[in-house]
C-alpha positions as CSV (number, residue, x, y, z in Angstrom):
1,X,-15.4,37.8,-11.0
2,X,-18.9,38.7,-12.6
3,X,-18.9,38.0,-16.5
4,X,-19.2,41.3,-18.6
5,X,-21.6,40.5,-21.5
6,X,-21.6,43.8,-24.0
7,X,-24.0,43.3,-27.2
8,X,-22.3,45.2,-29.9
9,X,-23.6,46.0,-33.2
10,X,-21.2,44.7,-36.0
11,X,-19.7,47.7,-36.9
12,X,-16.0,49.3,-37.6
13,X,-15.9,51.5,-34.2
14,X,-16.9,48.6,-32.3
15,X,-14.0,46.0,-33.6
16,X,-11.8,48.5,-33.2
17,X,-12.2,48.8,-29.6
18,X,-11.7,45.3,-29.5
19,X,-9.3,44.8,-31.0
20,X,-7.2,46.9,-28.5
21,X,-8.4,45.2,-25.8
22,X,-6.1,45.1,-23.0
23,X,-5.2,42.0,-21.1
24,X,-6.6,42.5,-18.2
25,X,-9.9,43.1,-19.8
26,X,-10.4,39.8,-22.0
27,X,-10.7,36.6,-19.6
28,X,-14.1,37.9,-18.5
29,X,-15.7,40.0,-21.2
30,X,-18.1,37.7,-23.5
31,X,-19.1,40.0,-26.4
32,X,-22.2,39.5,-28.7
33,X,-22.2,40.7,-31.8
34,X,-25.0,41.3,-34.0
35,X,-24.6,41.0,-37.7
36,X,-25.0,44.3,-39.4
37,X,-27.4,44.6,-42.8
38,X,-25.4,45.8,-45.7
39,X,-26.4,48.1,-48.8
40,X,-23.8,45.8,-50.6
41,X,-26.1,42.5,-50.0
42,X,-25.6,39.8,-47.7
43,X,-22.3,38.4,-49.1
44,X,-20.8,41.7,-48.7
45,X,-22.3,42.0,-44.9
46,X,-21.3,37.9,-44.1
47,X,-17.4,39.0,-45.6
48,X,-16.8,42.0,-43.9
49,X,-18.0,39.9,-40.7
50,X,-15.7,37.6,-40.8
51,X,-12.5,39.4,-41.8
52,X,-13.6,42.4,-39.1
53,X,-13.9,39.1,-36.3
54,X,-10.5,37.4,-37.5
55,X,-8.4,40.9,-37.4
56,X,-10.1,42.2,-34.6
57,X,-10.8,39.7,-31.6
58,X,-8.3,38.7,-29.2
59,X,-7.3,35.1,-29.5
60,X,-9.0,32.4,-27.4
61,X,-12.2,34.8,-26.8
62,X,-15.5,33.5,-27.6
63,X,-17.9,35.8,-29.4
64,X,-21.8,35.5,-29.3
65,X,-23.0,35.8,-33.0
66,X,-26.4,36.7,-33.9
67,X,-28.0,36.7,-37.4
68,X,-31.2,38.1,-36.6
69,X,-30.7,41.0,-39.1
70,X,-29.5,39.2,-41.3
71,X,-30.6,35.5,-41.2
72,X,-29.4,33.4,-45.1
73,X,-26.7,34.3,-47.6
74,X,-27.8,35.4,-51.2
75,X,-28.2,31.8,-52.0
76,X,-31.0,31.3,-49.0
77,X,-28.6,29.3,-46.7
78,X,-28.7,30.4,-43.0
79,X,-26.4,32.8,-42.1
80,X,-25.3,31.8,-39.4
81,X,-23.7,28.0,-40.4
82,X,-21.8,29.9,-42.8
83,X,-20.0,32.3,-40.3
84,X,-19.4,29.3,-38.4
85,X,-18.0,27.7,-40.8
86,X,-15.7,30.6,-42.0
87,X,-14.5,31.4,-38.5
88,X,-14.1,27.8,-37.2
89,X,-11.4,27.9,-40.3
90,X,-9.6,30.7,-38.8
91,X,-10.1,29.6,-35.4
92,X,-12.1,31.8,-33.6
93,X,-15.0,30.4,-31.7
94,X,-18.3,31.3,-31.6
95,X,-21.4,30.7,-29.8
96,X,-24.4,31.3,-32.0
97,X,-27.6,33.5,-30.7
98,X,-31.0,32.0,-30.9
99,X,-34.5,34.2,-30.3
100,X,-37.7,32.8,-28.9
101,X,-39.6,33.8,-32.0
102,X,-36.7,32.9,-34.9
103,X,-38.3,30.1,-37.1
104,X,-37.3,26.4,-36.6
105,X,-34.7,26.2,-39.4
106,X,-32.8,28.9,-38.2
107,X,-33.0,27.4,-34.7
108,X,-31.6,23.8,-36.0
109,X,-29.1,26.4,-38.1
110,X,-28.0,27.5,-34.7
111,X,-27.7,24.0,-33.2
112,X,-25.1,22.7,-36.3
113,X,-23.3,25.9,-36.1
114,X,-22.8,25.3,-32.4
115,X,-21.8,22.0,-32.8
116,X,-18.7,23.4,-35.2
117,X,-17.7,24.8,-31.8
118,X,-17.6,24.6,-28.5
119,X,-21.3,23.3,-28.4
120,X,-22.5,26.4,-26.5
121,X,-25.7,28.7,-27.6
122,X,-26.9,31.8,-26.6
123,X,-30.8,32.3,-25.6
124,X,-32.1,35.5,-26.0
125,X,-35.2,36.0,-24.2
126,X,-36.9,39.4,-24.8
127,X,-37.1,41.9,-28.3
128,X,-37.6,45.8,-28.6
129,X,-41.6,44.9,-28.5
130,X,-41.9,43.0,-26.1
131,X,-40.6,41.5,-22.5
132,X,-39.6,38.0,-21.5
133,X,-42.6,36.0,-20.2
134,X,-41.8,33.3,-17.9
135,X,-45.0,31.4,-18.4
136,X,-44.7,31.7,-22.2
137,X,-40.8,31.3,-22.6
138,X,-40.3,27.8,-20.7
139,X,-41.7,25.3,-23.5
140,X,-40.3,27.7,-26.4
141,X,-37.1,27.7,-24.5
142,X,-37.8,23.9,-24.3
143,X,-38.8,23.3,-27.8
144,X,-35.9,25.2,-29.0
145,X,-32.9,23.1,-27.3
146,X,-34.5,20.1,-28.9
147,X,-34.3,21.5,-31.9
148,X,-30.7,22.5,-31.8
149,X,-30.4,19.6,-29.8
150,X,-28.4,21.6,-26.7
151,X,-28.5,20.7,-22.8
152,X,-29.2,23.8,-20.6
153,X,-25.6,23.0,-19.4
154,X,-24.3,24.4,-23.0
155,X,-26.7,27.3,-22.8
156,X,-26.3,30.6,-21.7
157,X,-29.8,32.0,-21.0
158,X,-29.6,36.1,-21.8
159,X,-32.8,38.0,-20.2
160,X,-32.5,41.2,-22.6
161,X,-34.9,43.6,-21.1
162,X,-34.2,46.6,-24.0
163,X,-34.4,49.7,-23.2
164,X,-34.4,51.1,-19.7
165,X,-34.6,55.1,-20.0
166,X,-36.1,56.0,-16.1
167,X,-36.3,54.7,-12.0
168,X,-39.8,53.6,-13.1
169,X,-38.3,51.5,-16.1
170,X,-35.9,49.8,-14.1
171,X,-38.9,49.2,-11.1
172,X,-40.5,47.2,-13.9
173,X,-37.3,45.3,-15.7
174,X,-36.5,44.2,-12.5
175,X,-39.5,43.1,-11.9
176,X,-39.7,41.3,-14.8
177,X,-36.3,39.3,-14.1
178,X,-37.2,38.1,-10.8
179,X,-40.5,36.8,-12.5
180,X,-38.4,35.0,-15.1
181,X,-35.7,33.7,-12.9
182,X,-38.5,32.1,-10.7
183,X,-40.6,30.8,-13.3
184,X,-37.5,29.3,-15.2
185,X,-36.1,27.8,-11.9
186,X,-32.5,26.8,-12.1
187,X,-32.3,24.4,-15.1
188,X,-28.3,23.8,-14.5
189,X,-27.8,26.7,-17.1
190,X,-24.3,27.6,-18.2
191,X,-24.4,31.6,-17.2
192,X,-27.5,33.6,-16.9
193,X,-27.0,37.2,-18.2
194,X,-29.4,40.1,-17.5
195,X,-28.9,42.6,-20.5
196,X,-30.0,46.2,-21.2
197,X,-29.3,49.3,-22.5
198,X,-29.7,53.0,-21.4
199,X,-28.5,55.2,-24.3
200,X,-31.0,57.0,-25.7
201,X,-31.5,56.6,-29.6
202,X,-30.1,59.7,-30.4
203,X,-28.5,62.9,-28.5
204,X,-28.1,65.5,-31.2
205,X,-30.7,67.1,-28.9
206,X,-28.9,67.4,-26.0
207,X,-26.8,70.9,-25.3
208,X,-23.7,71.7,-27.1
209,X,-20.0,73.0,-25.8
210,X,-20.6,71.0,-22.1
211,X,-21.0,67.5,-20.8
212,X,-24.4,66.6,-20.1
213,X,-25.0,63.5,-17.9
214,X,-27.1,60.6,-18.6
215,X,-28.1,58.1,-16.2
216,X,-26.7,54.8,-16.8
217,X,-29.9,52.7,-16.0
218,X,-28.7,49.2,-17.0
219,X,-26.0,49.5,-14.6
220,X,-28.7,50.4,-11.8
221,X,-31.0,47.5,-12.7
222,X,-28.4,45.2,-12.4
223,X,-27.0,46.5,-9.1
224,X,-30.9,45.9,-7.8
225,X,-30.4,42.5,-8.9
226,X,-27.3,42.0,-6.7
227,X,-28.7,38.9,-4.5
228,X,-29.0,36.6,-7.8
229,X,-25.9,35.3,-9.1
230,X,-26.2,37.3,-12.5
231,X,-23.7,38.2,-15.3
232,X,-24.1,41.6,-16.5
233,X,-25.1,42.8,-20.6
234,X,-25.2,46.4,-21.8
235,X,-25.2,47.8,-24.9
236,X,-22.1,49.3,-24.7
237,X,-22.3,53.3,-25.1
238,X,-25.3,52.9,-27.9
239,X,-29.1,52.4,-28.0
240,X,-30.8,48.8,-28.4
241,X,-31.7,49.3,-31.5
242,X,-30.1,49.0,-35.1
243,X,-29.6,52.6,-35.9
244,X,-29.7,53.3,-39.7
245,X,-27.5,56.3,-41.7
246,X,-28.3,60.1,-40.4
247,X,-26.2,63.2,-41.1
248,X,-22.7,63.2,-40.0
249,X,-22.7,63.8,-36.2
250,X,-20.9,66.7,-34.6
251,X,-17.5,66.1,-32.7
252,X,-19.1,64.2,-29.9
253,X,-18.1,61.9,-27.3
254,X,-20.0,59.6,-24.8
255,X,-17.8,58.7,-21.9
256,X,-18.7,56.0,-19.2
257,X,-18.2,57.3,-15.7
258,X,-19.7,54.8,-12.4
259,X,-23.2,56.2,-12.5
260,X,-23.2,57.8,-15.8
261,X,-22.5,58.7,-19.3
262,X,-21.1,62.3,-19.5
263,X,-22.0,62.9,-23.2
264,X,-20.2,65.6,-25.0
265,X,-21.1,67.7,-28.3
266,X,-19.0,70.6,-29.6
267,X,-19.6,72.7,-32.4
268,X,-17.5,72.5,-35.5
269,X,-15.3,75.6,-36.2
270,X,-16.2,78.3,-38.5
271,X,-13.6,76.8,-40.5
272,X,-15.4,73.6,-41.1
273,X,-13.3,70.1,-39.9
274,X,-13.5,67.9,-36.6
275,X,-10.8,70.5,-34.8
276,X,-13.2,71.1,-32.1
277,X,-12.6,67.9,-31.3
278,X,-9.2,68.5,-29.4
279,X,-11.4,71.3,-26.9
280,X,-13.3,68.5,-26.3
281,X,-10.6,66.6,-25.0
282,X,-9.4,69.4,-23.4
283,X,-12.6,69.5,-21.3
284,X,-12.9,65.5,-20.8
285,X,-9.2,65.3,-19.5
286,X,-9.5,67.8,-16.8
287,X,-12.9,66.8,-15.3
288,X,-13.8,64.9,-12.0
289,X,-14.6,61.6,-14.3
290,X,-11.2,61.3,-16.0
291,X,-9.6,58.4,-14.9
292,X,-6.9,58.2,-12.4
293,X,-4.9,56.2,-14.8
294,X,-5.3,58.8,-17.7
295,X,-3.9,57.8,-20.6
296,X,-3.3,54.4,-19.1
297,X,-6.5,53.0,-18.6
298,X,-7.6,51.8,-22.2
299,X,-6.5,52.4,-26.1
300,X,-9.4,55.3,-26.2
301,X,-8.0,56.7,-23.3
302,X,-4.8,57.4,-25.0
303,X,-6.2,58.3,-27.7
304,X,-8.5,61.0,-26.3
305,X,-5.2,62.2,-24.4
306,X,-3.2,62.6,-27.4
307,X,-6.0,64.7,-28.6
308,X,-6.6,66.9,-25.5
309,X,-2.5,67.2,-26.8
310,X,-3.7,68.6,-30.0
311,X,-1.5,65.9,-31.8
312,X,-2.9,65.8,-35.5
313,X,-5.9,63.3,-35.9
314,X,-9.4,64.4,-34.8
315,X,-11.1,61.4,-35.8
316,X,-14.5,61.0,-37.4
317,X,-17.9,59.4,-35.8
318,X,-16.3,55.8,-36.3
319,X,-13.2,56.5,-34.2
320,X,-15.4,58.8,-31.5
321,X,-17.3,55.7,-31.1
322,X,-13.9,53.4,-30.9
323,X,-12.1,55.6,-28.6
324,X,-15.9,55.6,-26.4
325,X,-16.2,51.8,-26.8
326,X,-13.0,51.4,-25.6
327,X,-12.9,52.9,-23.1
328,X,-16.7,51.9,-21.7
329,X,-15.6,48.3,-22.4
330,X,-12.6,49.0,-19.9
331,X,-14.8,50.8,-17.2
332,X,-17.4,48.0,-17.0
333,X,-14.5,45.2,-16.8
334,X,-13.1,47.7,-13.5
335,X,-16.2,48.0,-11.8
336,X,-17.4,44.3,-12.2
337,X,-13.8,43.6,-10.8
338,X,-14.0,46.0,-8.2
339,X,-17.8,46.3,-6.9
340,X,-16.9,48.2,-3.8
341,X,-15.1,50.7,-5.7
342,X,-17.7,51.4,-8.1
């Protein structure tokens, strides 16, 4: 079975969904998760990481871990030797995630917190600015396993392509890949992951009281890259970026169907509260992209049905984003287990 590669920002609604992982969904899903800035300070942000990774992901799954929001503690030490050595304590291995352009000591950083490990890294070719480059890439990528002092065997080479938002986008990403795969040549790499997302950054403009559609593009680039033996990345239901604050979003939902997201936004009652919320769930539970399974097809599953039941708990924008996670995490595991069917 094809690998399922999510990046994930660091954040409450995403542990949550993994944390209620079910089994079938674990022995092939390879999160990354990217280190969210806190207003607290970076000891706050690097404590929160590690008691959100210990309580919340399954036992024996590696997580990618990537500090490039967050690169040294309060004290200037790189970040990321620290979380190692935090999570190697409670067991939980990591693989860390190094960028083409991150300087060289956070690169060697990388290498000793690997080496608290399994030995693995993650190479992350690509940024919001700007795509991989073949030509440019190969003696960075080079340069930088000498400086962590990795094989390609122990690396998993991750050609992030960002944002994909139209057919022409997706023209060009795959483009792109090809390019890279060709120029890189097989070096003996560990895994080779194609990752991108399709969420837009925002969709408080999109209509209210229905389910809009929204193409999932990162699953159609990859599905163009079908002759290559690929694993696939998304960004689960949100946009590449790290979002910051914003006003408190209205009872909304996006929910992962096998071509797209149906996204839904209902207006709060006159009343004030998240109550609308259960006539969301109304909606979602009787349309064409509910789940066969129902309730039984992942934790947000459930609980979206025991809302559409109108049993007491709405939820808030982190749970919405749990019970969405959840279940988009599940959907992706399906259809990379069952390609024909998708």
């Amino acid at each position: 079975m094809v690998g399922y590669w999510p990046v994930l920002k660091g954040r409450e609604g995403e542990f949550k969904a993994l944390s209620q992982l079910g089994d079938r969904d674990v022995s092939h899903l390879h999160p990354l998760l990217e280190v969210c800035p806190s207003d607290g300070g970076t000891t706050k942000a690097s404590v929160g990481f590690v008691r959100k990774v210990r309580e919340s992901v399954p036992a024996g799954m590696t997580v990618g871990v990537d500090t490039t929001h967050v690169r040294t503690n309060d004290e200037g030490r790189p970040l990321i030797v620290e979380l190692a050595e935090d999570l190697e304590q409670w067991g939980v291995p990591i693989a860390p995630v190094i960028r083409l352009q991150d300087p060289d000591a956070h690169v060697l950083a990388c290498g000793e917190a690997a080496r608290l490990h399994s030995g693995n890294v993650i190479i992350r070719l690509g940024s919001l600015t700007a795509d991989p480059d073949p030509v440019a890439d190969a003696p960075r990528i080079a340069r930088a396993l000498s400086l962590a002092k990795v094989g390609p065997e122990r690396c998993h080479l991750m050609v992030d392509m960002g944002e994909v938002s139209s057919d022409r986008d997706v023209s060009r990403a795959e483009l792109v890949v090809r390019n890279v795969l060709d120029g890189l040549g097989d070096q003996g790499w560990h895994s080779v992951v194609v990752t991108a997302g399709a969420m837009p950054p925002a969709i408080s403009a999109l209509p209210r009281n229905e389910a809009t559609p929204l193409t999932r593009w990162d699953w159609k680039l990859w599905g163009r890259l079908a002759d290559r033996s690929l694993q696939f990345g998304d960004y689960g239901i949100a946009h590449p970026a790290m979002q910051t604050g914003g006003r408190a979003p209205l009872p909304s939902l996006r929910y992962t169907s096998s071509e797209n997201w149906w996204i839904y936004r209902w207006d709060r009652p006159e009343t004030g509260g998240n109550n609308s919320f259960y006539d969301l769930c109304e909606t979602l539970t009787s349309s064409d992209h509910w789940p066969l399974l129902g309730p039984e097809f992942s934790w947000g599953d459930r609980e979206l049905t025991r809302c559409a039941r109108r049993q007491p708990g709405p939820g808030n924008a982190t749970s919405w984003r749990a019970w969405g996670t959840s279940h988009h995490l599940a959907h992706v595991t399906s259809e990379l287990a069952n390609p024909a069917a998708s």
